[in-house]
DSSP file (Angstrom, degrees, kcal/mol; ACC not computed):
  #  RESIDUE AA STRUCTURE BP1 BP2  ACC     N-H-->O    O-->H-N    N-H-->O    O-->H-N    TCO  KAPPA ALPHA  PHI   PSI    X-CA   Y-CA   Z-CA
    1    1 A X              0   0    0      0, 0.0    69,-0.3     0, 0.0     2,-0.2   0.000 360.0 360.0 360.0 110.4   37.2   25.1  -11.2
    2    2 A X        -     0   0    0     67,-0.1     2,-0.3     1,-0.1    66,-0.2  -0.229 360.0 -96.9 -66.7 152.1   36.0   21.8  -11.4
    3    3 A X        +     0   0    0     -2,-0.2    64,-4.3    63,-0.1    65,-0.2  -0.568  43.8 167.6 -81.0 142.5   35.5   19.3   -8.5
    4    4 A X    >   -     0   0    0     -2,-0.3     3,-1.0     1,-0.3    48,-0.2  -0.559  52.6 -69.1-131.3 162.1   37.8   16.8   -7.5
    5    5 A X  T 3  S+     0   0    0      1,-0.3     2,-0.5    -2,-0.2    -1,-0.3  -0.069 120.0  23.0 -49.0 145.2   38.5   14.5   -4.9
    6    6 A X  T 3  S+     0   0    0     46,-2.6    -1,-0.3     1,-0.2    47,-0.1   0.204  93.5 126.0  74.6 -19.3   39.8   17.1   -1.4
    7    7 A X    <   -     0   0    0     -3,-1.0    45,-1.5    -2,-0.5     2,-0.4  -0.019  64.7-121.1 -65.9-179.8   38.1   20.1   -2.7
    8    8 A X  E     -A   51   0A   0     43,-0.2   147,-2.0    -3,-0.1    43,-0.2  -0.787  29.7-175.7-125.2 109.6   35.8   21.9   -0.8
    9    9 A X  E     -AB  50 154A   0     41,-1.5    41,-1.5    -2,-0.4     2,-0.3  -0.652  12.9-162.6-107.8 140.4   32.3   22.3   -2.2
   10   10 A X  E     +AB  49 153A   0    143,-4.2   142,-2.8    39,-0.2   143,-1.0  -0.945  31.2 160.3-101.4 139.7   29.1   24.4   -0.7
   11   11 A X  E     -AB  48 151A   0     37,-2.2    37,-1.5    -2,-0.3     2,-0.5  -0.955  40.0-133.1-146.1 167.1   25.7   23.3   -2.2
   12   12 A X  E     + B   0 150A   0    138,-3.7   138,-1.4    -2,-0.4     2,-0.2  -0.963  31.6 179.0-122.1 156.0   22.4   23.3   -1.8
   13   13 A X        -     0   0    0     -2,-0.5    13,-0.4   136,-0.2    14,-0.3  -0.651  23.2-166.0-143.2-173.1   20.5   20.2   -2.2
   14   14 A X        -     0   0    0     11,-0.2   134,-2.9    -2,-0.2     2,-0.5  -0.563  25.4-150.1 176.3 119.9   16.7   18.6   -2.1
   15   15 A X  E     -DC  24 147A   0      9,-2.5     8,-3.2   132,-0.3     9,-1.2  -0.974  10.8-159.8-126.7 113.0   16.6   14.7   -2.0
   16   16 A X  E     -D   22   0A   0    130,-3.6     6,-0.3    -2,-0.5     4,-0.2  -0.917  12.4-143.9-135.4  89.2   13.9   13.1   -3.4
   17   17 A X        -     0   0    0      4,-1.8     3,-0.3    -2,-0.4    -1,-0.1   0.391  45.3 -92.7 -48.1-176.6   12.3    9.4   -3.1
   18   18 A X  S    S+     0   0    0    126,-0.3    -1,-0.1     1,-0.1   127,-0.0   0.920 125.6  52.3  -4.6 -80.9   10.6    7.5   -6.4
   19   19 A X  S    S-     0   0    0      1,-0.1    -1,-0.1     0, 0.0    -2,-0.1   0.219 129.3 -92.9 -66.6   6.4    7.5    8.8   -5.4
   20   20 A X  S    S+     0   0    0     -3,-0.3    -1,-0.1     1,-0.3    -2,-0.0  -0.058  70.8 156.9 128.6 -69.0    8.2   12.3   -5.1
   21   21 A X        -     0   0    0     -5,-0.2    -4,-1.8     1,-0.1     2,-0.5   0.124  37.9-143.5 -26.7 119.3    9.0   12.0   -1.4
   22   22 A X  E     +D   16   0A   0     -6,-0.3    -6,-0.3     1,-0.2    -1,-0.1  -0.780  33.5 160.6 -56.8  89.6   11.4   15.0    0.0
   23   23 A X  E     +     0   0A   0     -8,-3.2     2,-0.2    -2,-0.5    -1,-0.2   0.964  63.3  11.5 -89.3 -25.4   13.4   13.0    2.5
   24   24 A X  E     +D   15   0A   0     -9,-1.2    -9,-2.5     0, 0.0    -1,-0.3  -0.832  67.3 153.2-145.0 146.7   16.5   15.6    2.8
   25   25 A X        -     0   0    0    -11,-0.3   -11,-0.2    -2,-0.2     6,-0.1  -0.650  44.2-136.8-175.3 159.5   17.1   19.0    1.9
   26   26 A X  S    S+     0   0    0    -13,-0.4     2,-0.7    -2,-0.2   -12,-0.1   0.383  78.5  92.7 -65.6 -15.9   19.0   22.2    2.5
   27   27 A X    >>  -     0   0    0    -14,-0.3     3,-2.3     1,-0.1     4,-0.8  -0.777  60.0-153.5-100.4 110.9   15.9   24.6    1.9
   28   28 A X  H 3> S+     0   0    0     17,-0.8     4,-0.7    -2,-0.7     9,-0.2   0.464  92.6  47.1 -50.9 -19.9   13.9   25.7    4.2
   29   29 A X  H 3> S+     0   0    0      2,-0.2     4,-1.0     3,-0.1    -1,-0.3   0.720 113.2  48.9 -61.5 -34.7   10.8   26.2    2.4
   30   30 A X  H X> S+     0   0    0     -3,-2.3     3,-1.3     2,-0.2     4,-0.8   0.992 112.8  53.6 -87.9 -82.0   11.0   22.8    0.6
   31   31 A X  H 3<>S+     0   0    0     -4,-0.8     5,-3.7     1,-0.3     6,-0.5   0.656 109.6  45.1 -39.5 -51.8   11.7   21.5    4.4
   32   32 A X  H ><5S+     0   0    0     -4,-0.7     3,-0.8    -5,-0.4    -1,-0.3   0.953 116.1  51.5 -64.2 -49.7    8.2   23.3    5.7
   33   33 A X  H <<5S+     0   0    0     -3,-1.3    -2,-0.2    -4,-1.0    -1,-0.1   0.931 112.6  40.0 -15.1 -82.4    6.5   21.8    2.5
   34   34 A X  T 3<5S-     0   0    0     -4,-0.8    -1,-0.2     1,-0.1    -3,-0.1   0.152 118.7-108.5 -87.3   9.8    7.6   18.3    3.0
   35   35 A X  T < 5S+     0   0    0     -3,-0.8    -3,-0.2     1,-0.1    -4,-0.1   0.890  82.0 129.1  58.5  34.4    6.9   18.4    7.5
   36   36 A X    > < +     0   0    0     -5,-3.7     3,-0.5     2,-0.2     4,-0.3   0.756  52.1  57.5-104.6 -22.3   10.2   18.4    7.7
   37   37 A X  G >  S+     0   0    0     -6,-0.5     3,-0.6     1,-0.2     6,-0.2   0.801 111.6  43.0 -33.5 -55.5   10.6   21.3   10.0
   38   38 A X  G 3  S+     0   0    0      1,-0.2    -1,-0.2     2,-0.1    -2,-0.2   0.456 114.0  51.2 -85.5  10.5    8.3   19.7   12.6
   39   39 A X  G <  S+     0   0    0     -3,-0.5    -1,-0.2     1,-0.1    -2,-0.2   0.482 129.1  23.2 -86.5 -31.5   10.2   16.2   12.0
   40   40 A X  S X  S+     0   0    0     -3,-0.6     3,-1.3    -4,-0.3    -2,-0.1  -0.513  77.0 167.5-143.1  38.5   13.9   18.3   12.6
   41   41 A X  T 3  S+     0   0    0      1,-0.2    -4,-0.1    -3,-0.2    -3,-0.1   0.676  74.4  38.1 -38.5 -22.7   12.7   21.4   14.7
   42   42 A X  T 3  S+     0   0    0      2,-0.0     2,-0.4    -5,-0.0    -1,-0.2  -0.140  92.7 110.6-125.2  32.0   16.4   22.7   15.8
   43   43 A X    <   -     0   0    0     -3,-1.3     2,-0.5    -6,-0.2    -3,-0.1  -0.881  65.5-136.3 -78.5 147.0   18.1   21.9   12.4
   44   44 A X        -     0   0    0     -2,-0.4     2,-0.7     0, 0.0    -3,-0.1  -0.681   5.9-141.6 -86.5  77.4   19.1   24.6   10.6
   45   45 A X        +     0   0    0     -2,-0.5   -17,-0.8   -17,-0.1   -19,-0.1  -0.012  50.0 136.1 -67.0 116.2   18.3   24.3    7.0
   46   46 A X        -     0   0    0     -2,-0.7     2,-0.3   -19,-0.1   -21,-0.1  -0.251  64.0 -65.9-124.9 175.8   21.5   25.9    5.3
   47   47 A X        -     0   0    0    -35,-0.1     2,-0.5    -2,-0.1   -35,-0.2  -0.793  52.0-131.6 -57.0 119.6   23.9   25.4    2.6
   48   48 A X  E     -A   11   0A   0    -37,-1.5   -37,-2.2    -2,-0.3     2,-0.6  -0.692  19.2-161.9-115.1 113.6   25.9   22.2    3.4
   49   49 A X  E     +A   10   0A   0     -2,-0.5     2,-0.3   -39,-0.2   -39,-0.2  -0.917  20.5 175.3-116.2 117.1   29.9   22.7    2.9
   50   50 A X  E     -A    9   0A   0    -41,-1.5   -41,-1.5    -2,-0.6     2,-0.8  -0.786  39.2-122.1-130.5 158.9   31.6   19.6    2.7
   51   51 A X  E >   -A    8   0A   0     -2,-0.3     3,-0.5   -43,-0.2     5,-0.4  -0.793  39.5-133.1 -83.5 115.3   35.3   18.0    2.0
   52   52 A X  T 3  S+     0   0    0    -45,-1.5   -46,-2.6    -2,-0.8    -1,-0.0  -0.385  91.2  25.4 -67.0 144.7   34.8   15.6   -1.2
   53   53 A X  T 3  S+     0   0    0    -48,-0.2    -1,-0.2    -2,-0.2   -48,-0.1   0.412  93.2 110.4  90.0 -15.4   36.4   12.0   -0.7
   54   54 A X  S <  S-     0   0    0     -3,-0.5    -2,-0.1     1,-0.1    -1,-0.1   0.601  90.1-119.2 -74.4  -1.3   36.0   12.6    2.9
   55   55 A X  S    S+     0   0    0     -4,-0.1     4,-0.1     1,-0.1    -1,-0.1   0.157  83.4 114.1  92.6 -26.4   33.1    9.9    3.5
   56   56 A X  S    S+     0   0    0     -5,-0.4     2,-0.3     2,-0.1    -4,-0.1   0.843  76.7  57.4 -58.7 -26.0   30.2   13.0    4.8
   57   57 A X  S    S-     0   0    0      2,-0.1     2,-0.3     1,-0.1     5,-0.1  -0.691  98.9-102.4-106.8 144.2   28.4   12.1    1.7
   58   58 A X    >>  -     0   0    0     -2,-0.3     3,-3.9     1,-0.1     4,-1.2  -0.407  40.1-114.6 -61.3 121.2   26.8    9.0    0.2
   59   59 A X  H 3> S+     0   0    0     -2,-0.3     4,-2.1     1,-0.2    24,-0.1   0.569 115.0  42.1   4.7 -67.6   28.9    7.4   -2.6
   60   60 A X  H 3> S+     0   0    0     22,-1.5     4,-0.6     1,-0.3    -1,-0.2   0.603 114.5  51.1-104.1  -9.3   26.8    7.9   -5.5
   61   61 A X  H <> S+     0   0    0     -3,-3.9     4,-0.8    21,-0.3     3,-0.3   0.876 112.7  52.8 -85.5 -38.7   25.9   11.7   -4.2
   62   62 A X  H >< S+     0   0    0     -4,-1.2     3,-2.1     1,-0.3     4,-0.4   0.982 114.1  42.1 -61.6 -66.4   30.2   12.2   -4.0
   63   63 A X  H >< S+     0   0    0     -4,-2.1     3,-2.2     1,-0.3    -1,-0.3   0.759 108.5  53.9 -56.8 -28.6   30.6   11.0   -7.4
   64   64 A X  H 3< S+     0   0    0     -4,-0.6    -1,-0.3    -3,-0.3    -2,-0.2   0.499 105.3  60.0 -84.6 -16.1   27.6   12.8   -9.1
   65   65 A X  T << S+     0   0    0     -3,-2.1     2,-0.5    -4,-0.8     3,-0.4   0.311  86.6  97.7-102.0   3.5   29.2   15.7   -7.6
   66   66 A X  S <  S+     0   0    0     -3,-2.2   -62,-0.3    -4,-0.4   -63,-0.1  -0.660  89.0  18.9 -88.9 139.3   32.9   15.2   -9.7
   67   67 A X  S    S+     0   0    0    -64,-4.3     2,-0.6    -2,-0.5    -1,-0.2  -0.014  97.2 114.1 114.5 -47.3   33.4   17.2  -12.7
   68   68 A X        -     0   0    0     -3,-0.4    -1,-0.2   -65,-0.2     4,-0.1  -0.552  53.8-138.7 -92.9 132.8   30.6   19.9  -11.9
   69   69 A X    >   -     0   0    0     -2,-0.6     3,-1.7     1,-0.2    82,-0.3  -0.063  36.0 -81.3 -77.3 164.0   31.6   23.9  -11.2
   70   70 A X  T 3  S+     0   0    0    -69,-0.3    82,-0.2     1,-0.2    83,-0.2  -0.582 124.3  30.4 -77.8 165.8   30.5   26.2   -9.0
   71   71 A X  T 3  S+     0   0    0     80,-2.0    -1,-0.2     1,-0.4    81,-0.1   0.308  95.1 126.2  48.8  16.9   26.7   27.9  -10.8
   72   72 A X    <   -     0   0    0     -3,-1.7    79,-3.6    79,-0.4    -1,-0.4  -0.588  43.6-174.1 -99.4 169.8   26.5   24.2  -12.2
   73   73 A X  E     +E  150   0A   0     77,-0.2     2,-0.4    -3,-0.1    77,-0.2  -0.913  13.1 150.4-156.1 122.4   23.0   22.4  -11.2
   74   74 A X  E     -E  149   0A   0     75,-1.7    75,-4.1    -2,-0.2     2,-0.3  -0.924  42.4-116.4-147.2 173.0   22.1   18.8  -11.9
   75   75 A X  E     -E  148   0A   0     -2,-0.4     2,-0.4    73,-0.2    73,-0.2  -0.679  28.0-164.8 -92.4 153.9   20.2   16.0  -10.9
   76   76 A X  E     -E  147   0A   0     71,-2.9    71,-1.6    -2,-0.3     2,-0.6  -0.990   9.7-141.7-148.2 145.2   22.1   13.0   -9.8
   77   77 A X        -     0   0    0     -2,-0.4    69,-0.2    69,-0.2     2,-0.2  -0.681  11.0-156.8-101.8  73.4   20.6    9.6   -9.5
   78   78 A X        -     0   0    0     -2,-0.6    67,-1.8     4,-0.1     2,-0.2  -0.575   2.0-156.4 -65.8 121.8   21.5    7.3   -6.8
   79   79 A X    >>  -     0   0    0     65,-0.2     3,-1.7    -2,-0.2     4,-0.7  -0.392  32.4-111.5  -7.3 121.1   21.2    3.3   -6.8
   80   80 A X  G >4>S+     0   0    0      1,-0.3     3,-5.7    -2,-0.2     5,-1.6   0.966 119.1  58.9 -16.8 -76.7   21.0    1.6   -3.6
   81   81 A X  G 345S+     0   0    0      1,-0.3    -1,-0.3     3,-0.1   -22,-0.1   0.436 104.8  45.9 -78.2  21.1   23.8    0.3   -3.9
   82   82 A X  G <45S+     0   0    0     -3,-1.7   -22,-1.5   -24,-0.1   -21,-0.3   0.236 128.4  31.4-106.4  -5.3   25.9    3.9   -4.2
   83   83 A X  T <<5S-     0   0    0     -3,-5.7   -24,-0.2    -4,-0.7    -3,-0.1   0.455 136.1 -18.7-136.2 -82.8   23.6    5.0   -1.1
   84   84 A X  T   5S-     0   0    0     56,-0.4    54,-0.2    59,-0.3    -3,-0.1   0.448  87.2-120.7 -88.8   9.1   22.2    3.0    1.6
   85   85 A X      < -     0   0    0     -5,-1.6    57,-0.9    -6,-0.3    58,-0.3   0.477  45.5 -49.4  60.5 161.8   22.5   -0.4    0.1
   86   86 A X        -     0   0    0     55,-0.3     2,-1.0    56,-0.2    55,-0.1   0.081  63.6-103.2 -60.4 137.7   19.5   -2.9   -0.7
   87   87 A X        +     0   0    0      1,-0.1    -1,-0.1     2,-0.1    -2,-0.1  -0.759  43.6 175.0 -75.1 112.8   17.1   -3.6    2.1
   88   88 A X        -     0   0    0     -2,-1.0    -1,-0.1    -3,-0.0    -2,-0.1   0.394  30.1-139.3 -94.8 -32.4   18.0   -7.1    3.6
   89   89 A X  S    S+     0   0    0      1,-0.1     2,-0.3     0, 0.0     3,-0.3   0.429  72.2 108.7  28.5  37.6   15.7   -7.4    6.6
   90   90 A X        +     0   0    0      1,-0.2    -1,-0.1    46,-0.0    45,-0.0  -0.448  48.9  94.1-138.5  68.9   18.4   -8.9    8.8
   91   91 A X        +     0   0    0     -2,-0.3    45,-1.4     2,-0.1    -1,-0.2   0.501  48.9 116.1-115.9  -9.5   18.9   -6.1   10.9
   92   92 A X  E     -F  135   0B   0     -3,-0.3    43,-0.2    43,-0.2     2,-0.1  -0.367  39.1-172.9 -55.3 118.3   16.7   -6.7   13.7
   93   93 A X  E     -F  134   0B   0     41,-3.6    41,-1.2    -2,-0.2     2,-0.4  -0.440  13.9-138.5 -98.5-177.4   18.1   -7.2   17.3
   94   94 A X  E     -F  133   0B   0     39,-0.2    39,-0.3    -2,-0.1     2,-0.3  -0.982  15.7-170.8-149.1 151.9   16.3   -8.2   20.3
   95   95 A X  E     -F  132   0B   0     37,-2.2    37,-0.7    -2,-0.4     2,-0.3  -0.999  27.2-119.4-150.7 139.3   16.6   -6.9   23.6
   96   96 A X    >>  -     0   0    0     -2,-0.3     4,-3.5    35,-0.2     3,-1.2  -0.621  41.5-120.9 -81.5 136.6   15.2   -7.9   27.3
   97   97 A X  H 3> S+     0   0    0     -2,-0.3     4,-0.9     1,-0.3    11,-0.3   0.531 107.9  54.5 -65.2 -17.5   13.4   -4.9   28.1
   98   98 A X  H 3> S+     0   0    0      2,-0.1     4,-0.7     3,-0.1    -1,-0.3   0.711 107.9  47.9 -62.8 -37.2   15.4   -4.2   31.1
   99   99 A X  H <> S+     0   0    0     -3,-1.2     4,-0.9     2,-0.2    -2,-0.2   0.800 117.0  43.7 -82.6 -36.3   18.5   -4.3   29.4
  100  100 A X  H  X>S+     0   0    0     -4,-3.5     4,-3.4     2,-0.2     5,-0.7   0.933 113.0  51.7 -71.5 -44.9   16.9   -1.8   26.5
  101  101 A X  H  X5S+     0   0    0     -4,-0.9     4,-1.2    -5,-0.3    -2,-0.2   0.932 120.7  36.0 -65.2 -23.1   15.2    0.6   29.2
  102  102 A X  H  <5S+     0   0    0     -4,-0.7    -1,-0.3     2,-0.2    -2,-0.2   0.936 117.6  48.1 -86.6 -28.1   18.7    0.8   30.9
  103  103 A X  H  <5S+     0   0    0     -4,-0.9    -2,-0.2     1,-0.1    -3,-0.1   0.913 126.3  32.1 -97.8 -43.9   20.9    0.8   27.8
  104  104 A X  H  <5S-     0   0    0     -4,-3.4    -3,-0.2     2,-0.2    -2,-0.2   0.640 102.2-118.0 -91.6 -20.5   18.3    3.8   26.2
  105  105 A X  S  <<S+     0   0    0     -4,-1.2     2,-0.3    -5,-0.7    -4,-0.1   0.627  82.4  53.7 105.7   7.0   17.2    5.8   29.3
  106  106 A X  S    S-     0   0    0     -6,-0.2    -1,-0.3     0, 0.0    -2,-0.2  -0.957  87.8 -73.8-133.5 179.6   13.4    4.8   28.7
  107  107 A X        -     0   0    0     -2,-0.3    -9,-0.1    -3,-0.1     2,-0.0  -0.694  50.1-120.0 -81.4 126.0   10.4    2.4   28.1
  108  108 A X        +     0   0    0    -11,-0.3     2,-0.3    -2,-0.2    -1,-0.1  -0.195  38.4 169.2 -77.9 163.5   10.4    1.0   24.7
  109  109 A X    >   -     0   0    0     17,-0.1     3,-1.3    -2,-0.0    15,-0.2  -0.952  46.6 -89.9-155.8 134.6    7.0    1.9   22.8
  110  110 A X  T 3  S+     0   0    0     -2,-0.3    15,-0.2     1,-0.2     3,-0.1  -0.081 112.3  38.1 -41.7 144.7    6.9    1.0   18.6
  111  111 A X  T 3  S+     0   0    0     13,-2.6     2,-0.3     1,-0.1    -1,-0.2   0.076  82.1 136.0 106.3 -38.4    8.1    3.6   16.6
  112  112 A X    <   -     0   0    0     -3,-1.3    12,-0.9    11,-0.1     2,-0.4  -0.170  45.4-140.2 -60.7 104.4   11.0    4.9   18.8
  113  113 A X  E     -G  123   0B   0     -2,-0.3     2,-0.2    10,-0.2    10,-0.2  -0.545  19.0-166.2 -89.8 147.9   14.1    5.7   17.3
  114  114 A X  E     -G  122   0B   0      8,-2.7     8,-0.9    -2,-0.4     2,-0.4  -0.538  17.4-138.2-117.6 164.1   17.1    4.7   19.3
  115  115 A X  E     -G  121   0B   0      6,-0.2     6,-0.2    -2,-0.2    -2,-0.0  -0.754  25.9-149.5-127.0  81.1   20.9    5.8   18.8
  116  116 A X    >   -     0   0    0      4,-2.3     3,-2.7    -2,-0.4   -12,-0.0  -0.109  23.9-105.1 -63.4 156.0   23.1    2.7   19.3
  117  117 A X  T 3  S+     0   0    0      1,-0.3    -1,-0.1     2,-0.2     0, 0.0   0.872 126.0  55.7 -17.1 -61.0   26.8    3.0   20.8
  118  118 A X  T 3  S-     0   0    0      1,-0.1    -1,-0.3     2,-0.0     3,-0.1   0.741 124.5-108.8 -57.4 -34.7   28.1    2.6   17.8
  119  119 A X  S <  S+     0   0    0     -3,-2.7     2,-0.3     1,-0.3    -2,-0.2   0.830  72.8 134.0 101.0  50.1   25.9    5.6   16.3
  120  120 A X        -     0   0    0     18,-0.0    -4,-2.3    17,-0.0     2,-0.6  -0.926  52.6-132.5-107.3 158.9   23.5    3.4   14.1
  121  121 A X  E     -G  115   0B   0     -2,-0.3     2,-0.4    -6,-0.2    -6,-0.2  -0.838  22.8-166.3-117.8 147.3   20.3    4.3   14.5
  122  122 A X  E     -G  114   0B   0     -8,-0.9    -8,-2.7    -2,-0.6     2,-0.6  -0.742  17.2-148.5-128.0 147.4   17.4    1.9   15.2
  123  123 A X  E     -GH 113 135B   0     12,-2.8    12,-1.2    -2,-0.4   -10,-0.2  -0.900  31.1-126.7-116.7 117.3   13.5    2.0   15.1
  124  124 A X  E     - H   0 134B   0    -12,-0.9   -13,-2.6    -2,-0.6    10,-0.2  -0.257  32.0-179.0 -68.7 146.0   12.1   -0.4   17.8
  125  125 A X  E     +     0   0B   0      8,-2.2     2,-0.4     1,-0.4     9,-0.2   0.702  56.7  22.7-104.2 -30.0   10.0   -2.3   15.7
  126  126 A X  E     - H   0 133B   0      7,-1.4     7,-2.1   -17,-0.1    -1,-0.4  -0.963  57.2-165.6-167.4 121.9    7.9   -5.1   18.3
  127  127 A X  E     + H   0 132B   0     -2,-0.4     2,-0.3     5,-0.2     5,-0.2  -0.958  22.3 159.5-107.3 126.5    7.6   -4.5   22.1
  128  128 A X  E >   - H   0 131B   0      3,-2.4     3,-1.8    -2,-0.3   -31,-0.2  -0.957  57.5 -94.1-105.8 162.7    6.4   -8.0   24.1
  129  129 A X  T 3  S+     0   0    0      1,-0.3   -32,-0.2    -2,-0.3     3,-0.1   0.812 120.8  30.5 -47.6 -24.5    6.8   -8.7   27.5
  130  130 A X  T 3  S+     0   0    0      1,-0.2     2,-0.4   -34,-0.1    -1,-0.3   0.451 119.1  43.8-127.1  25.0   10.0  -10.4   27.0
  131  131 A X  E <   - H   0 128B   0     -3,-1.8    -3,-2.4   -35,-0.1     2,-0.3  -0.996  50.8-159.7-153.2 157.4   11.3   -8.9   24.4
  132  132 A X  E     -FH  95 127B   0    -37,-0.7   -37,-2.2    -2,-0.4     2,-0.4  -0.905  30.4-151.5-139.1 139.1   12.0   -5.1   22.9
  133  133 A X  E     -FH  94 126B   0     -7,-2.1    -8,-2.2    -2,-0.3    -7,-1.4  -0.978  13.1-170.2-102.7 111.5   12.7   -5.6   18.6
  134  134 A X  E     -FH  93 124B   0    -41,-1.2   -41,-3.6    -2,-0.4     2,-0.6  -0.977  16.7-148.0-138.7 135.3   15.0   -2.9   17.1
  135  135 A X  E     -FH  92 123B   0    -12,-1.2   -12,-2.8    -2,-0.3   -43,-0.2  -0.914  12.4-175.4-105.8 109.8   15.4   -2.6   13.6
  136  136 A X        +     0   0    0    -45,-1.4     2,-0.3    -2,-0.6   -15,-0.2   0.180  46.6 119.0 -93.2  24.3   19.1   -1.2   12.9
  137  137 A X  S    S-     0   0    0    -14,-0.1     4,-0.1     1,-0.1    -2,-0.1  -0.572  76.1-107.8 -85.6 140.2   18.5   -0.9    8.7
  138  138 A X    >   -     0   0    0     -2,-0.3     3,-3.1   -54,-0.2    -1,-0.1  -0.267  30.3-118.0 -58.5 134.3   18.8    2.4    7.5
  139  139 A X  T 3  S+     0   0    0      1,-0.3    -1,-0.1     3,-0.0    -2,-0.0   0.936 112.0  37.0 -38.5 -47.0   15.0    4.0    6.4
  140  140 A X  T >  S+     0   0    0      2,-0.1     3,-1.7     3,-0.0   -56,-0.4   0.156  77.5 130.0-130.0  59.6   15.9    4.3    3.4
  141  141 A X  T <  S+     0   0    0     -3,-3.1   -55,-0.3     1,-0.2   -56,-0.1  -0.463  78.6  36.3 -71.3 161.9   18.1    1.3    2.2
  142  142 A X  T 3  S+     0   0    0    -57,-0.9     2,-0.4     1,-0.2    -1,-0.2   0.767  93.0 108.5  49.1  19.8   16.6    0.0   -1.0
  143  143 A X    <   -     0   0    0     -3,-1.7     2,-0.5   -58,-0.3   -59,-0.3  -0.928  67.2-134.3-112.4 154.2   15.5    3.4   -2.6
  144  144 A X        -     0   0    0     -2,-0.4  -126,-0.3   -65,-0.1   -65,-0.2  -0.945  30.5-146.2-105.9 156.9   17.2    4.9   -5.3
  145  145 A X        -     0   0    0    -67,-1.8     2,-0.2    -2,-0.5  -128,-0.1  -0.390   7.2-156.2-106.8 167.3   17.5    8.8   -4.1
  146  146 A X        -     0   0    0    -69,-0.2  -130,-3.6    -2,-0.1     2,-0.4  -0.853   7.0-157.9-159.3 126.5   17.4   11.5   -6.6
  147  147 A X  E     -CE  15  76A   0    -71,-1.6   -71,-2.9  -132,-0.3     2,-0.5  -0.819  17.0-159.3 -99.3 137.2   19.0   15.1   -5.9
  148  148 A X  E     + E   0  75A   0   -134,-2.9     2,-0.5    -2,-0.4   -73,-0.2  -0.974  36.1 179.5-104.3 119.6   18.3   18.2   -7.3
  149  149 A X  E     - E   0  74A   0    -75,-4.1   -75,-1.7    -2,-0.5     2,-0.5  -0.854  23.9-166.8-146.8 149.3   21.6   20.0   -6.5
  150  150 A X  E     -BE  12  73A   0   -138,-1.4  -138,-3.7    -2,-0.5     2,-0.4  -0.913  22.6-139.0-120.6 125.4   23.3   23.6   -7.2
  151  151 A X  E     -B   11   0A   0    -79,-3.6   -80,-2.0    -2,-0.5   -79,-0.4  -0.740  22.4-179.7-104.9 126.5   26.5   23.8   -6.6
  152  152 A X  E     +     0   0A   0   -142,-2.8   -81,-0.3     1,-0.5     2,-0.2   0.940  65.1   2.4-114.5 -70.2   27.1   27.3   -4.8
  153  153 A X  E     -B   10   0A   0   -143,-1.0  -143,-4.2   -83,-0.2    -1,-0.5  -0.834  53.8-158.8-135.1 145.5   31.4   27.4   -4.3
  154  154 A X  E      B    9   0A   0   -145,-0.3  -145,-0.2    -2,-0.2   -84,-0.1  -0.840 360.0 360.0-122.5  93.4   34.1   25.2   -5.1
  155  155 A X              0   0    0   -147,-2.0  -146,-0.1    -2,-0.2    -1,-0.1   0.517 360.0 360.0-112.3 360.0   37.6   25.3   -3.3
């Protein structure tokens, strides 16, 4: 059976920068490899069973996956703009440092990733005295991604 739009697919995946770089994957060995276990300690890296068409996946990973069967295994190539779109730099908010330590439940310090209402997630970028700098662009807007993925069930 090939996949189509509504199926339901299980795979295993490994997601892979330009450079090499492991940012995502489903194997836990790959995951230990790459630090990604001590980045994620209470994930469980598993086989990811998802509804195609349903949004859980990036564009260009949903399409690369139509067509292909369950034992199939390919690579798929993602664009920017099919995955986290081109890096823009005009995501940056600014926040009084009262208003951030009450809105986030601590004192900002660079580095800190933050969870906005909304569910974007932001890396404070610039603490000063009167101002807290949160960068809401996704890490890895502007890469193209590259999956190795094996497609375990199709339903």
């Amino acid at each position: 059976m090939t996949i189509s739009t509504g199926d339901s697919v299980t795979i295993t995946y490994t997601g892979r920068l330009d450079d090499g770089t492991v940012f995502d994957t489903t194997d836990e060995s790959v995951a230990e490899e790459a630090g990604l276990l001590d980045e994620q300690p209470d994930r469980e890296f598993e086989p990811l069973t998802v509804e195609v068409g349903e949004g859980n996946l990036i564009e260009g990973m949903e399409q690369g996956l139509l067509g292909l069967e369950a034992g199939d295994s390919e690579t798929i190539t993602v664009p920017p703009e099919e995955a986290y779109g081109e890096a823009d730099g005009d995501s940056v908010r600014e926040f009084e440092p009262a208003q951030f330590e009450e809105m986030v439940g601590q004192e900002p310090a660079e580095g800190l990733q933050v969870r906005a209402q909304g569910g974007a997630v932001g890396t404070v970028v610039d603490v000063s005295a009167d101002t807290v700098s949160v960068d809401f662009e996704h890490p890895l807007a502007g890469e193209t991604l590259t999956f190795e993925i094996d497609v375990l069930d199709v339903e």
